[in-house]
C-alpha positions in Angstrom: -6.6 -13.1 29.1 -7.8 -12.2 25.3 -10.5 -13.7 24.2 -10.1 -15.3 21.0 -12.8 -15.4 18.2 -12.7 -19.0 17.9 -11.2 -22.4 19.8 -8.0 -23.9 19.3 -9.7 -27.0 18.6 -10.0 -25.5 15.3 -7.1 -23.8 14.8 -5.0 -27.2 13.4 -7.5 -27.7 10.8 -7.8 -23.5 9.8 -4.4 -23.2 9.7 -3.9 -26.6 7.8 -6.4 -25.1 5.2 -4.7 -22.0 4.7 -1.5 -22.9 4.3 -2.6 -25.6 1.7 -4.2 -22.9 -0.2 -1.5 -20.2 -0.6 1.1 -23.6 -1.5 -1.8 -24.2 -4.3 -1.5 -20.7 -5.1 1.7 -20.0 -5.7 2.9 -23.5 -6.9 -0.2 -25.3 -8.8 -1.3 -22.0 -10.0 1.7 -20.1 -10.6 0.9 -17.2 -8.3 2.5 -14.6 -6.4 1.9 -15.3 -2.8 1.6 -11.4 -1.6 -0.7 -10.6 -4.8 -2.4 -13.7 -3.6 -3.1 -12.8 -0.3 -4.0 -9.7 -1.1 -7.3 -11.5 -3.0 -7.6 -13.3 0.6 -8.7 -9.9 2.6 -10.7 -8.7 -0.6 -12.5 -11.9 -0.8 -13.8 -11.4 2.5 -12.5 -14.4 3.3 -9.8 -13.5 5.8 -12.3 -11.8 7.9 -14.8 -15.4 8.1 -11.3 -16.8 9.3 -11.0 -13.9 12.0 -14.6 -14.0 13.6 -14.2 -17.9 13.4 -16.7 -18.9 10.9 -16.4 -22.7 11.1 -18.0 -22.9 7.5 -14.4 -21.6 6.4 -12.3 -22.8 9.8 -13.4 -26.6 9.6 -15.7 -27.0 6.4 -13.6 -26.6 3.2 -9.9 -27.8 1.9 -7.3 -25.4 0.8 -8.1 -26.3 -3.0 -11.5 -24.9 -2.0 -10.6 -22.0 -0.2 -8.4 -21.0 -3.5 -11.3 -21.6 -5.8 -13.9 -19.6 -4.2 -11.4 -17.0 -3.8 -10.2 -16.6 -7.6 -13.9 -17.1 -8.1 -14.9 -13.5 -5.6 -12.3 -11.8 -6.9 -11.3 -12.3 -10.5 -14.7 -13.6 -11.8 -13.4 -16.6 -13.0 -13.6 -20.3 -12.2 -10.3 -22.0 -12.2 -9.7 -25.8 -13.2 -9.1 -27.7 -10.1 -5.4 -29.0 -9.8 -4.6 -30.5 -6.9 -1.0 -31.1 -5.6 -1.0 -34.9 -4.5 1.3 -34.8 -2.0 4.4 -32.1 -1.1 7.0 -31.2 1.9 5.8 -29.0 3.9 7.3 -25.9 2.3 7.9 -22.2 3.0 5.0 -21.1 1.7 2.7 -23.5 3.3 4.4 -22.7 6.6 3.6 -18.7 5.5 0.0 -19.4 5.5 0.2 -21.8 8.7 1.9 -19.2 10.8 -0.4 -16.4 9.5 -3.7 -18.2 10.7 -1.6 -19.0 14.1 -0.8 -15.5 14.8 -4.0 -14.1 13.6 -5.7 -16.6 16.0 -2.9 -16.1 19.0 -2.8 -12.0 18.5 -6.5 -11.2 17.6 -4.8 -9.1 14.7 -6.1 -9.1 11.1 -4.7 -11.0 8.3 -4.0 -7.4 6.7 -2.5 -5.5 9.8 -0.4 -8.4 10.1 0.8 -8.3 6.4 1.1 -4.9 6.9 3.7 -5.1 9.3 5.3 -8.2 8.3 4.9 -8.7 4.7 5.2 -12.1 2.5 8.2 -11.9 1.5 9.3 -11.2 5.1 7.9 -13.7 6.7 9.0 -16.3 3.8 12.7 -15.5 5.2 11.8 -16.1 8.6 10.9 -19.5 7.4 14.7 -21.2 7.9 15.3 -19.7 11.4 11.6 -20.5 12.8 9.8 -23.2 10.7 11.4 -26.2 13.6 11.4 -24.0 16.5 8.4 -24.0 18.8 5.6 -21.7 17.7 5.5 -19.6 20.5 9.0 -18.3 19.0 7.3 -17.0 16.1 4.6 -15.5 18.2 7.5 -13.3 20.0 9.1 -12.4 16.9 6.4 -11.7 15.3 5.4 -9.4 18.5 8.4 -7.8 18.1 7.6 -6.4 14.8 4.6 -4.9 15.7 6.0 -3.5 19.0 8.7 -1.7 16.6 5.7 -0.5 14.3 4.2 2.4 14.9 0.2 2.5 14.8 -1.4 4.4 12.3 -3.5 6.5 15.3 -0.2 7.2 17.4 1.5 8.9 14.3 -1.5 10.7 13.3 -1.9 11.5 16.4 1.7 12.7 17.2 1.7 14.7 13.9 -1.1 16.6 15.1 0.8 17.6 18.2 -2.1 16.0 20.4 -1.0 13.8 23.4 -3.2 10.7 24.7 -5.3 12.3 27.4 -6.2 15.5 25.1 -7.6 12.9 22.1 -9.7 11.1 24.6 -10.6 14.1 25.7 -11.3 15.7 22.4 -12.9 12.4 20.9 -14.9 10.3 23.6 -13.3 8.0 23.5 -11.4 6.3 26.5 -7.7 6.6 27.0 -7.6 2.9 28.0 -9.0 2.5 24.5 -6.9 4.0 22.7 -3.4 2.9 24.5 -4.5 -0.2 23.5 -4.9 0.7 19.7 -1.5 2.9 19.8 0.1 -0.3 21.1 -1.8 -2.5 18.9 -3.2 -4.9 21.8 -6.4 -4.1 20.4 -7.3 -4.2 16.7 -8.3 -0.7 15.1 -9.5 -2.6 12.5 -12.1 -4.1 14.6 -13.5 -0.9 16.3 -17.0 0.0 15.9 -17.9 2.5 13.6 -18.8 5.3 15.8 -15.5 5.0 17.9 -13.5 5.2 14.7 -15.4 8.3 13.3 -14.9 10.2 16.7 -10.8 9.3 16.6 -10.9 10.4 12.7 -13.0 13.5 13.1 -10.8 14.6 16.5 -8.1 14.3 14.6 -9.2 15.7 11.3 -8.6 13.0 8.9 -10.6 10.1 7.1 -11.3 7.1 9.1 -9.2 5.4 6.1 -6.0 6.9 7.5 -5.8 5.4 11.0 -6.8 2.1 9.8 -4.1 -1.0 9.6 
């Protein structure tokens, strides 16, 4: 069973927080959700979501979140305007499935926007936003089982199979099935594991990450 950075106990409140703060974005502030998000992973943010910081899981509203974001990443400090009340809309429900599957899959905020982008997910919003959320878990599974991994096509391109790379790099072929079928983050890997796929291969670590 995966071991998840953080427990669920938390994850109403995160995901309540999140989604909160992209609606603020994009409806208060008059934002593009995708640009927006993109200023979540370059914050730094996403990643004190993903290693279950409970400064940032628990401790602060969406209006917050949004401030200190705009704040890291464009230098500037916005005028609070808080949206009273709203219906739960499609862009809060982008933001509360996003910290759902980050917290049920163990895969970044980026890797996952990678694969399933805003936009994308915003038209999943009439089909899944009632259903039960292990429904968008598997759809959302199914788009990264129909994705190929950065390392498997880098890999493939090279004309290497599995058990040559591990062999070639050090690195266990357990290891990297799990990466090639994304049960296991890239992202995440140490430093030294993703230098020894990247010089095996002959590219930048850069290239095989998510």
């Amino acid at each position: 069973m995966m071991t998840r950075a953080y427990s669920q106990l938390y994850l109403g409140k995160a995901s309540r927080a999140v989604g909160n703060m992209l609606h603020d974005a994009v409806f208060a502030y008059g934002m593009d959700g995708a640009d927006f998000l993109k200023r979540f992973i370059q914050s730094g943010m996403a990643l004190q979501f993903e290693s279950g910081n409970p400064k940032y899981l628990a401790g602060k509203s969406g209006l917050e979140l949004f401030l200190e974001i705009m704040e890291k990443t464009a230098g500037q400090r916005c005028d609070a305007k808080q949206i009273e009340s709203f219906d739960r809309s499609d862009v809060y429900w982008v933001g509360w499935m996003l910290t759902h599957y980050q917290w049920y899959s163990g895969h970044s905020f980026e890797s996952i926007l990678d694969t399933v982008p805003y936009h994308e997910l915003l038209s999943l919003y009439d089909t899944l936003h009632e259903a039960d959320v292990q429904k968008s878990y598997e759809i959302l599974d199914a788009h990264f089982a129909r994705s190929e991994s950065k390392l498997k096509s880098t890999r493939k391109r090279c004309g290497l199979t599995q058990e040559v790379l591990a062999n070639t790099s050090g690195v266990s072929l357990n290891t990297i099935r799990a990466y090639e079928r994304k049960s296991k983050d890239i992202n995440k890997a140490s430093m030294e594991i993703a230098v020894r796929l990247a010089k095996a291969l002959k590219c930048n670590v850069s290239d095989l990450l998510a």
